[in-house]
C-alpha positions in Angstrom: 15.7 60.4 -54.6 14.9 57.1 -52.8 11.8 55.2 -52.2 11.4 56.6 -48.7 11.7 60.5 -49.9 9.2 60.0 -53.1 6.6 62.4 -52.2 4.1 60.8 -54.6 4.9 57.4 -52.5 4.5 59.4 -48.7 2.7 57.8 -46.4 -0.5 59.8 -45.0 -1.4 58.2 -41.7 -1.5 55.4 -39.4 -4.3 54.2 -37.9 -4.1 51.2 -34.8 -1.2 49.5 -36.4 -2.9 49.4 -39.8 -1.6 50.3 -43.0 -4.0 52.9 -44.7 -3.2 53.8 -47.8 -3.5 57.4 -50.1 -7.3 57.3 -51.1 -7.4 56.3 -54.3 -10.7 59.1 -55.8 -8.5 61.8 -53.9 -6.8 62.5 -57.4 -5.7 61.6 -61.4 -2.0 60.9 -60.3 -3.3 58.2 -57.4 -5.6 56.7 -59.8 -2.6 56.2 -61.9 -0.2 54.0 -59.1 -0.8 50.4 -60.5 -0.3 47.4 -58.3 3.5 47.4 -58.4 3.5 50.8 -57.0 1.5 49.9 -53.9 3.4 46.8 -53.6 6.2 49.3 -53.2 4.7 50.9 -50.8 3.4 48.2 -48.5 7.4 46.6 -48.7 9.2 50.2 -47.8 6.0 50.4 -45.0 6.3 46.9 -44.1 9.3 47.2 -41.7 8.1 50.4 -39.5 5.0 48.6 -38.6 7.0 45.7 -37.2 9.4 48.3 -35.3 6.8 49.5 -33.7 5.0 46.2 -32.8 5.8 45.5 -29.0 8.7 42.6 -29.2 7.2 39.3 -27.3 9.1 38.3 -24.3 8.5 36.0 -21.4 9.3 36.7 -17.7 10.4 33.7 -15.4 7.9 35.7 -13.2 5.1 34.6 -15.5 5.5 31.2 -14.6 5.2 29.2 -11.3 7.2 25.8 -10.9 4.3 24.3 -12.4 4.5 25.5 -15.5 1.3 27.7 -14.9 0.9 31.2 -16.5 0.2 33.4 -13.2 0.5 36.9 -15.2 -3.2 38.2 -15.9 -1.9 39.9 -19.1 1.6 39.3 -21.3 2.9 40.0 -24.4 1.6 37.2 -26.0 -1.8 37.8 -25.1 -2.0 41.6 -26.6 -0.5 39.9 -29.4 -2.9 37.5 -29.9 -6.2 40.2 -28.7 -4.8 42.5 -31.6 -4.2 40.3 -34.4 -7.5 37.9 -33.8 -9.2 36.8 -36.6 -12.0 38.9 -35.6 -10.0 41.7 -36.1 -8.6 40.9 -39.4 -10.6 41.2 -43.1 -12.8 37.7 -43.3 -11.1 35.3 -46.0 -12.6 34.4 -49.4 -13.4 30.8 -47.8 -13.6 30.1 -43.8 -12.5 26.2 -43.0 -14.8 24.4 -40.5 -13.4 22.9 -37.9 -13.5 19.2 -39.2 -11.5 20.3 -42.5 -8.9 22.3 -40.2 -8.8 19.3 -37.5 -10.5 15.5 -39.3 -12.6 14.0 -36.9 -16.2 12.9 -36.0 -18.9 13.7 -33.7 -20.0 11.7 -31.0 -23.6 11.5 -30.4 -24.2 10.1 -26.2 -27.0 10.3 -24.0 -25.8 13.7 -22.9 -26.0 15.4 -26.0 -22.9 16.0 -28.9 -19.2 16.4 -28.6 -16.2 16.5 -31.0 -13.6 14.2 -31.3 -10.1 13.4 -32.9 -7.9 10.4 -33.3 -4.6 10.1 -33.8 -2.6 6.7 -33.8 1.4 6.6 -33.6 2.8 2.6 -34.1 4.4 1.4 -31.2 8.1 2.0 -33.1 7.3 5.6 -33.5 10.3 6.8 -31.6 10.0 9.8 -29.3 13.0 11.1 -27.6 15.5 8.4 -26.9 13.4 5.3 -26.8 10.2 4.1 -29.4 6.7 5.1 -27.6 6.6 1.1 -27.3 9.7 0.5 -25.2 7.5 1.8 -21.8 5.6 -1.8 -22.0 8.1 -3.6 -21.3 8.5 -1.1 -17.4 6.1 -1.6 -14.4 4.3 1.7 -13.1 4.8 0.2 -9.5 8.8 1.1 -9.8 7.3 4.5 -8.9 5.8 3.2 -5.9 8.8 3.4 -3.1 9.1 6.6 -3.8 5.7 7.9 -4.2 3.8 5.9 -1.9 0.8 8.1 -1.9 0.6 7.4 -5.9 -0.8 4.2 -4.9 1.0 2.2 -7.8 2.0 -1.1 -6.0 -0.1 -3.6 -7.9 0.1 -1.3 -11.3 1.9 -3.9 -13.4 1.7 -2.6 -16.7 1.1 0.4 -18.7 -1.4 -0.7 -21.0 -3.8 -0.2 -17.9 -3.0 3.4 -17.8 -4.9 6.4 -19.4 -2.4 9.4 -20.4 -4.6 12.6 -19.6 -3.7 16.1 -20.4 -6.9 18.8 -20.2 -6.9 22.3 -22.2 -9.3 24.9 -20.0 -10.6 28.4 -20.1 -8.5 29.4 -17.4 -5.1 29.0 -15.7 -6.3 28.5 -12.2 -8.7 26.9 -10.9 -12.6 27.7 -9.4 -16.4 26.7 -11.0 -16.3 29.2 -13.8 -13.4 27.1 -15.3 -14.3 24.5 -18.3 -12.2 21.5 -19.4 -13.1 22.5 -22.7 -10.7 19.8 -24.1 -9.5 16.6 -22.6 -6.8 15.0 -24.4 -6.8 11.1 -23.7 -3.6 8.9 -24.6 -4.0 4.2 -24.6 -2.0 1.9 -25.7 -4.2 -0.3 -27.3 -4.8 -3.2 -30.2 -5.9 -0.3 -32.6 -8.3 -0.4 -35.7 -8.0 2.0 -38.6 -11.5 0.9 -39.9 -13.2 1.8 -36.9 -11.7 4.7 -35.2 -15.3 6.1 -33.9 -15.1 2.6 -31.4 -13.7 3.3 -28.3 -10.9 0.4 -27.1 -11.2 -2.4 -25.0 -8.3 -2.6 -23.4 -9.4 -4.7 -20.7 -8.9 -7.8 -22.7 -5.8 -9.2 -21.9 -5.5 -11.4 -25.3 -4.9 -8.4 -27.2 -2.0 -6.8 -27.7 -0.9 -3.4 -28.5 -0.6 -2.4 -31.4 -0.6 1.8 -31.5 -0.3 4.6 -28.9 -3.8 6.4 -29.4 -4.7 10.0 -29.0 -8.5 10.7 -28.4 -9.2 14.3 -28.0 -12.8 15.5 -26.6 -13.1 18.8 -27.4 -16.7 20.8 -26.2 -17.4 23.0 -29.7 -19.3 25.2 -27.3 -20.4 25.1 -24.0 -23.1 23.2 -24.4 -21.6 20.3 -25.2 -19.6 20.0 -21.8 -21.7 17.0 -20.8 -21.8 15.1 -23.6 -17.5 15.6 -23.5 -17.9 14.5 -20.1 -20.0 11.3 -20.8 -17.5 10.4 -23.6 -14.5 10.7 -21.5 -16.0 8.8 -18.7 -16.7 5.4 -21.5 -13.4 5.7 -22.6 -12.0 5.8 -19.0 -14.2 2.8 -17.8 -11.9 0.5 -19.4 -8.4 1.5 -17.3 -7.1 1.2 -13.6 -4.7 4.3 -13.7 -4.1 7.5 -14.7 -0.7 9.3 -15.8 -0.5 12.9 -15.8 2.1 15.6 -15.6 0.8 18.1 -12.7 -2.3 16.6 -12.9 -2.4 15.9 -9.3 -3.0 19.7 -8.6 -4.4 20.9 -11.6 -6.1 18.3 -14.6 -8.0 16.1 -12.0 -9.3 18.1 -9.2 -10.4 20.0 -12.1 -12.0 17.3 -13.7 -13.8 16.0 -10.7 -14.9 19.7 -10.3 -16.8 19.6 -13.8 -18.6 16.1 -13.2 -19.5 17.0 -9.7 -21.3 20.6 -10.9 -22.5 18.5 -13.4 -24.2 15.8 -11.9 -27.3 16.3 -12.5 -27.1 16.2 -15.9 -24.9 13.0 -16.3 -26.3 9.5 -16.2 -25.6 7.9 -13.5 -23.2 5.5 -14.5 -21.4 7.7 -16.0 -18.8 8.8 -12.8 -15.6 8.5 -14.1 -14.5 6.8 -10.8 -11.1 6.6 -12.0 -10.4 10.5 -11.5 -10.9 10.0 -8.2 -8.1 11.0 -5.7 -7.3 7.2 -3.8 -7.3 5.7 -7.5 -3.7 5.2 -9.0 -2.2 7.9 -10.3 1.2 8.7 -11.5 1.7 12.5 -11.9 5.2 13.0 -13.9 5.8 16.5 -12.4 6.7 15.2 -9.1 9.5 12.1 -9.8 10.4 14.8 -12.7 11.6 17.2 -9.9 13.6 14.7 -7.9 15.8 13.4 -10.6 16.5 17.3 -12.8 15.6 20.2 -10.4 19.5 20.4 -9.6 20.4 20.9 -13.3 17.5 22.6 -14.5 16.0 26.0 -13.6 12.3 24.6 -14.3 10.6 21.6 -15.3 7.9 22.9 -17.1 6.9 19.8 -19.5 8.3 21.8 -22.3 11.9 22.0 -20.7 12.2 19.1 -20.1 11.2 18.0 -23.9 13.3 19.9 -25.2 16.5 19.7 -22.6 16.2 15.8 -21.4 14.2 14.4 -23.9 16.2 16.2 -26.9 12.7 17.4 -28.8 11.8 20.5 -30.3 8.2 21.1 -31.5 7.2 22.7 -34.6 5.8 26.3 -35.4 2.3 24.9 -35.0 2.8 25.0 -30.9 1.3 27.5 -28.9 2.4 29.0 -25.4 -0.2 27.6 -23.0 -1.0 31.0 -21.6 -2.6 32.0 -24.7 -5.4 28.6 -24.9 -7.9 30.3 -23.3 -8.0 33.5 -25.2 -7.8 31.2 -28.3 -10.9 29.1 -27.3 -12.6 32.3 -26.4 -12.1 33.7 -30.2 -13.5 30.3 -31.5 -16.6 30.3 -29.3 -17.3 34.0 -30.2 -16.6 33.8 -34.0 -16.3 30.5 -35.0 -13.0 31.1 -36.7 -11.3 27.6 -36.2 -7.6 28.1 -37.5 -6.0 28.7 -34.3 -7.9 25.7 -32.1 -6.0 23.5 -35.1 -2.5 25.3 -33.3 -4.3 23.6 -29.9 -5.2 20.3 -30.7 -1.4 20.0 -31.9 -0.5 21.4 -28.3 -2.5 19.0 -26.3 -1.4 15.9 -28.9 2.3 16.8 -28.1 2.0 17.1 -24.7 0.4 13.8 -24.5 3.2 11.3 -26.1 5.6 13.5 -24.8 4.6 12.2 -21.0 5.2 8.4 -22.5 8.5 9.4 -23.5 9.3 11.2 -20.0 7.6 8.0 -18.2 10.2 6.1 -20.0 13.1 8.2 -19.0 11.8 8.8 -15.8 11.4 4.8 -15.1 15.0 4.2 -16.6 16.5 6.8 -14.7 15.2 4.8 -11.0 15.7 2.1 -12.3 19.1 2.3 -13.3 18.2 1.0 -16.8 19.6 2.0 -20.2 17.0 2.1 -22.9 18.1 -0.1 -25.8 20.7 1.3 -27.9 20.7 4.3 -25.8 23.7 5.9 -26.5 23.6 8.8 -23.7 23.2 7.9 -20.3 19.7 8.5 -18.7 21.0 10.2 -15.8 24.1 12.0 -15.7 25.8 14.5 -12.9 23.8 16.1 -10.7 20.8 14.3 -11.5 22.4 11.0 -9.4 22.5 13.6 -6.1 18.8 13.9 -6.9 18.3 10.2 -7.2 20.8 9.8 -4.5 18.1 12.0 -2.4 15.2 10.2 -4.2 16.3 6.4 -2.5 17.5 8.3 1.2 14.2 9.6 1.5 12.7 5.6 0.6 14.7 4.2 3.0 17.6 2.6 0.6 20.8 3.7 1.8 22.3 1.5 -0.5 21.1 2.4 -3.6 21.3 6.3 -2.1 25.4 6.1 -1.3 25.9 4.6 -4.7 23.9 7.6 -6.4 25.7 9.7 -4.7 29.1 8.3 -5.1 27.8 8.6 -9.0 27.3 12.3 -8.5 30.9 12.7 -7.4 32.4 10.9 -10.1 30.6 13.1 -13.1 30.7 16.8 -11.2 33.2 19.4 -11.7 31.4 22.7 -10.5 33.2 23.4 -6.9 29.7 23.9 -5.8 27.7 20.8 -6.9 30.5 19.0 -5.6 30.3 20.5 -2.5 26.4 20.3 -2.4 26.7 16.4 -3.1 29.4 15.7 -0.5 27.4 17.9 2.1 24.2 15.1 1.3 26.7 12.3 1.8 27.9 13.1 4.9 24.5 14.1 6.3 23.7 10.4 4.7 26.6 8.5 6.8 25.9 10.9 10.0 22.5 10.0 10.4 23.1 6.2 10.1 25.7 6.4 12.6 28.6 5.5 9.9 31.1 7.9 11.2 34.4 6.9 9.6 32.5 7.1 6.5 31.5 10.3 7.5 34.6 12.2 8.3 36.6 10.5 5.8 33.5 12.5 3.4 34.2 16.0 5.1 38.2 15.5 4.7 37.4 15.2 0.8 35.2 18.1 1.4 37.4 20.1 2.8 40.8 19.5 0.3 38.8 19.3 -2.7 36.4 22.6 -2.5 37.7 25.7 -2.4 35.8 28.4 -0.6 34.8 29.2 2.9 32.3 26.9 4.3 32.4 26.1 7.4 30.2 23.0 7.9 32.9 20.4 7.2 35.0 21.9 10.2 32.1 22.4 12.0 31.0 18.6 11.9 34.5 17.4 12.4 34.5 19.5 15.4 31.6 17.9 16.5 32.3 14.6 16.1 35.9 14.9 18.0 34.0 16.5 20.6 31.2 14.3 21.2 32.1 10.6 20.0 36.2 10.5 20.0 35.7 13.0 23.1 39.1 14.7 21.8 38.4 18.2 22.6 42.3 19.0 21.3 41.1 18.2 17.6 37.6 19.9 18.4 39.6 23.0 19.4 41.8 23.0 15.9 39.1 22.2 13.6 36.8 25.0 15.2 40.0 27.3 15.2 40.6 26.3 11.6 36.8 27.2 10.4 37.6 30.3 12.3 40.2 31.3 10.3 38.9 30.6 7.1 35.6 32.6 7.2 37.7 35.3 9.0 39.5 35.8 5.1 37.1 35.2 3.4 35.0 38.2 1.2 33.2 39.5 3.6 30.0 39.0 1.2 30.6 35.2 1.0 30.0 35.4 4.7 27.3 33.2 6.6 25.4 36.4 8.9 26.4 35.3 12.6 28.3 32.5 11.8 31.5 33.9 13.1 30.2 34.7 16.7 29.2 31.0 16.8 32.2 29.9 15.7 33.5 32.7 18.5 31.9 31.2 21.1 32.4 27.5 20.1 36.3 28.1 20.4 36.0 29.6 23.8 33.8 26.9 25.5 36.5 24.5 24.1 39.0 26.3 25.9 37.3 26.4 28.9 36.4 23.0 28.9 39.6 21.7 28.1 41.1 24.2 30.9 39.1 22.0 33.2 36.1 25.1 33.7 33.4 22.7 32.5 30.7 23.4 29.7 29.9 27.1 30.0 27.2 28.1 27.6 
């Protein structure tokens, strides 16, 4: 008989997800199962529970470009809700926070606040390049392309405050707390002294760590005194990087010191928050450069698909932060807010290493011994768009030409050669132009029509042949005609229709009929 037909071994009932086993006074012959027995019993048990746990999944519908959770409830979350520490038997020995994360408590006018530190040396590598490599970049290479970052007199990064915020909610309103600001410096650092906050204003020093201060409010409560300490620390820098900060960390940020006002000192501002202070938010150069070869650049995509990172089991999905702070506020169970400070610390050098990248990639510069290239395929058509829309048309033909060299996909190509030629039509380069929609035409199969259409528009309007306008309309014609009929553009052949005929009219001497 096996394990699973034993009827001394049967399992009675379940309860909630919970194993409940035969009571123990009910009989002799239960008395009698010793603790290999009921091992037994929770193994052959073990796997129907997790059959009937719901399987975690994530939607792409959970999740806007911005990497923000917009699902009130997922998997993940019922996950977490059911197996909270609140709902599981109390351990022998519960860790306090400071055992689970080392810190120290700052004591300010305002009241008390926890904090961390965390120091990674300068030749700590992180992705491709050491954290200490982004030194030796401007933050004003941003500013061509981003004017309203306001970065042209940002010089040098070890001016610049990394800021990433943890909050009790994914959107934003007054009933949301920054109930952990992460803080990342480069700065001269001193082991002896890690409660002193840097002075990174002085130029003599140089840098000697990448630091990671995290203010985290223990309660409530303590939201001012957080506030107070982040503003000191802040005093010291000139500029802020964030990724998506620009919609979501600061005007959140500015939200809690302005409700807070009244409680603050009033030196205590944090000016540097403040929208027309420099500010490079990673999301947005992030998007010009990968969008094309990525489906989403949620800061963890691009960690792990540019950067070549994968972080440990300790992560947490960001959609589940709240409901973890939530648990540790109501019960004072700690072990999961360790799982966050780990999130917010990773996000935090991992926006050093994507500044690096990022600056490379407009730059044009390899990192040292970089063996991959910064930027390859259709990321130089998003650079390519990246210096059109500044103005360099230079810089923007070259990406482009890049593109072309590196893509094999019939449809990137196509995309990238439809950018060129828009590039050389607009500045009036036409032989450039047609020459682009030739190579168009011969090397991408299919059936669009805008590389006849253009031609047929440029024989018509600046060579004034209408004899070549007629055969490159009749030739676009043709092709959508046999095409599938579901690759067709809706209404695109009656335009094509009535193109043809007002070129035969016209070149029948009737004038331009509409």
């Amino acid at each position: 008989m096996s394990e699973l037909q034993d009827p001394d071994l049967q399992h009675r009932e379940l309860h909630h997800g919970d194993i409940e086993f035969p009571d123990t006074e009910a009989s002799e012959e239960e008395e009698s199962l010793d603790r290999a027995q009921k091992e037994r019993v929770r193994r052959i048990l073990s796997p129907r529970l997790q059959r009937t746990r719901p399987q975690t999944t994530y939607n792409v519908a959970d999740f806007d470009e911005q990497g923000e959770h917009i699902s009130p409830s997922s998997p993940d979350a019922e996950e977490f809700r059911q197996n909270s520490p609140s709902r599981q038997p109390a351990p022998a020995r519960r860790l306090p926070l400071d055992h689970l994360v080392p810190g120290y408590e700052i004591t300010n006018a305002a009241g008390l606040c926890y904090c961390t530190v965390q120091a990674f040396p300068l030749e700590a590598a992180r992705g491709p390049s050491p954290l200490g490599s982004l030194l030796a970049l401007a933050p004003a290479l941003f500013h061509r392309f981003h004017p309203s970052f306001g970065l042209s007199a940002m010089v040098d990064y070890r001016h610049a405050a990394f800021i990433d915020t943890e909050t009790t909610g994914l959107g934003g309103g007054a009933g949301v707390y920054c109930f952990m600001v992460g803080v990342g410096t480069f700065e001269a650092y001193r082991p002896y002294d890690a409660t002193q906050l840097p002075q990174s204003s002085d130029p003599t020093e140089r840098p000697t760590h990448f630091v990671v201060r995290q203010f985290f409010m223990r309660n409530p409560a303590e939201e001012t005194a957080l506030l107070v300490a982040l503003a000191d620390l802040l005093a010291s820098y000139r500029m802020t990087v964030t990724f998506n900060g620009r919609s979501f960390d600061l005007p959140l940020l500015r939200m809690r010191y302005a409700q807070n006002r009244r409680f603050l000192p009033l030196d205590r501002d944090a000016s540097l928050l403040q929208a027309d202070r420099p500010h490079l938010d990673l999301l947005m150069p992030a998007r010009k450069v990968w969008r094309r070869r990525l489906q989403s650049c949620r800061l963890i995509n691009l960690e792990q698909m540019i950067l070549g990172l994968q972080r440990s089991e300790d992560d947490v999905p960001g959609q589940l932060i709240p409901l973890m702070y939530e648990e540790f506020v109501r019960t004072g169970h700690a072990e999961a807010m360790r799982r966050v400070f780990y999130h917010n610390n990773e996000d935090i050098v991992t926006m050093v290493a994507l500044a690096d990248h990022l600056s490379r990639a407009f730059a044009d510069t390899p990192a040292p011994h970089e063996r991959a290239p910064v930027v390859t395929g259709m990321d130089w058509a998003g650079l390519g768009r990246a210096y059109e829309l500044a103005g360099d048309l230079a810089q923007a033909e070259t990406a482009y030409r890049r593109a072309l060299e590196s893509v094999r996909n019939p449809s990137e190509r196509g995309e990238v050669l439809r950018s060129l030629g828009e590039l050389y039509k607009r500045h009036g380069q036409w032989t450039q132009a047609t020459e682009t929609w030739q190579d168009w035409i011969t090397s991408v199969p299919g059936s669009d029509a805008t590389p006849f259409i253009e031609l047929a528009k440029f024989c018509e309007w600046e060579r004034r042949d209408l004899e070549q306008a007629e055969m490159w309309t009749a030739w676009a014609l043709h092709n959508l005609q046999t095409a599938k009929p579901s690759t067709r553009q809706p209404g695109l052949q009656h335009d094509l229709q009535h193109r043809l005929a007002r070129l035969q009219r016209k070149r029948a001497g009737g004038g331009e009929a509409s």
